[in-house]
C-alpha positions in Angstrom: 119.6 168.4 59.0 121.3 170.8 61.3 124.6 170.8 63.3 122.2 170.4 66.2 120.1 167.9 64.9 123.1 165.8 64.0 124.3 165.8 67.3 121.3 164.8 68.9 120.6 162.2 66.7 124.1 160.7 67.3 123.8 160.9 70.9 120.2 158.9 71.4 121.6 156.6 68.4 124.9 155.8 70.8 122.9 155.6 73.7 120.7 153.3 72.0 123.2 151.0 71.1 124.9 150.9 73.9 121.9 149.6 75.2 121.5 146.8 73.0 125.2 146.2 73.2 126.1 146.5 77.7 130.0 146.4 78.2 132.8 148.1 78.8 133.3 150.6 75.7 134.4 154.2 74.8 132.6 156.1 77.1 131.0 159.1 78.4 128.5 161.5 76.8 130.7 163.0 73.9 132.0 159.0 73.1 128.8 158.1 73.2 127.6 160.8 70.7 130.8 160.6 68.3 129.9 156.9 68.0 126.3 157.8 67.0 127.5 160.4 64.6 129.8 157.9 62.8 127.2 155.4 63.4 124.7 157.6 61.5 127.5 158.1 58.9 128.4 154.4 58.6 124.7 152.9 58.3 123.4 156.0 55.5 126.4 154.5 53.3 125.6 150.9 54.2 122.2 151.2 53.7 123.2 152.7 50.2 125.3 150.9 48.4 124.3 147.8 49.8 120.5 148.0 50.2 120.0 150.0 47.5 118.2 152.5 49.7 119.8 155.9 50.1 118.4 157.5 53.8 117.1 160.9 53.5 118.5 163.7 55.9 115.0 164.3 57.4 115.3 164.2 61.5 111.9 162.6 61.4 112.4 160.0 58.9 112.5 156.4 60.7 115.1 154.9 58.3 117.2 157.8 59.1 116.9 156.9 62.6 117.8 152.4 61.9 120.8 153.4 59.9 122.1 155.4 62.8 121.3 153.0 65.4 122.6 150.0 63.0 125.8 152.1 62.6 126.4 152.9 65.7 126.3 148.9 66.4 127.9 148.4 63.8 130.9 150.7 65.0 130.6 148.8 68.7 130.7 145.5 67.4 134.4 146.4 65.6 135.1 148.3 68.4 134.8 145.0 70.5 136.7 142.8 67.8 139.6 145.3 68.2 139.7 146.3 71.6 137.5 144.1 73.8 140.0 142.9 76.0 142.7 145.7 76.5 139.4 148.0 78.8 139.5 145.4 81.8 
């Protein structure tokens, strides 16, 4: 994949799971699309060493696509463990 692609595909994976996951968290569209990017990052080696399934780096491919969203919720979910309650 692309610089480009990479950066799309982290920005509808954050948006995505901010979606699933409403609340008060890093924000705005470049938060929202670092979080995807490391999402993306996070959920490839997840999905590797502990599925067994390595994610191919095709934009297209739909695993590529659920191991950035699952990352990216992943990466919200410590987020919230962390820092839930120093936002309000």
């Amino acid at each position: 994949m692309t610089l480009i692609s990479w950066i799309v595909l982290g920005l509808v994976a954050g948006a995505i799971a901010k979606l699933l996951l409403p609340g008060k968290d890093p924000g705005g569209l470049i938060g929202t699309t670092l979080i995807g990017i490391a999402g993306a990052v996070v959920g490839g080696w997840l999905s590797a060493h502990f599925l067994d399934k390595p994610i191919s780096n095709d934009f297209y491919d739909l695993p590529t696509w659920g191991a950035a969203i699952g990352g990216s919720l992943v990466l919200l979910i410590i987020y919230r463990l962390f820092f839930g309650d120093s936002r309000r």
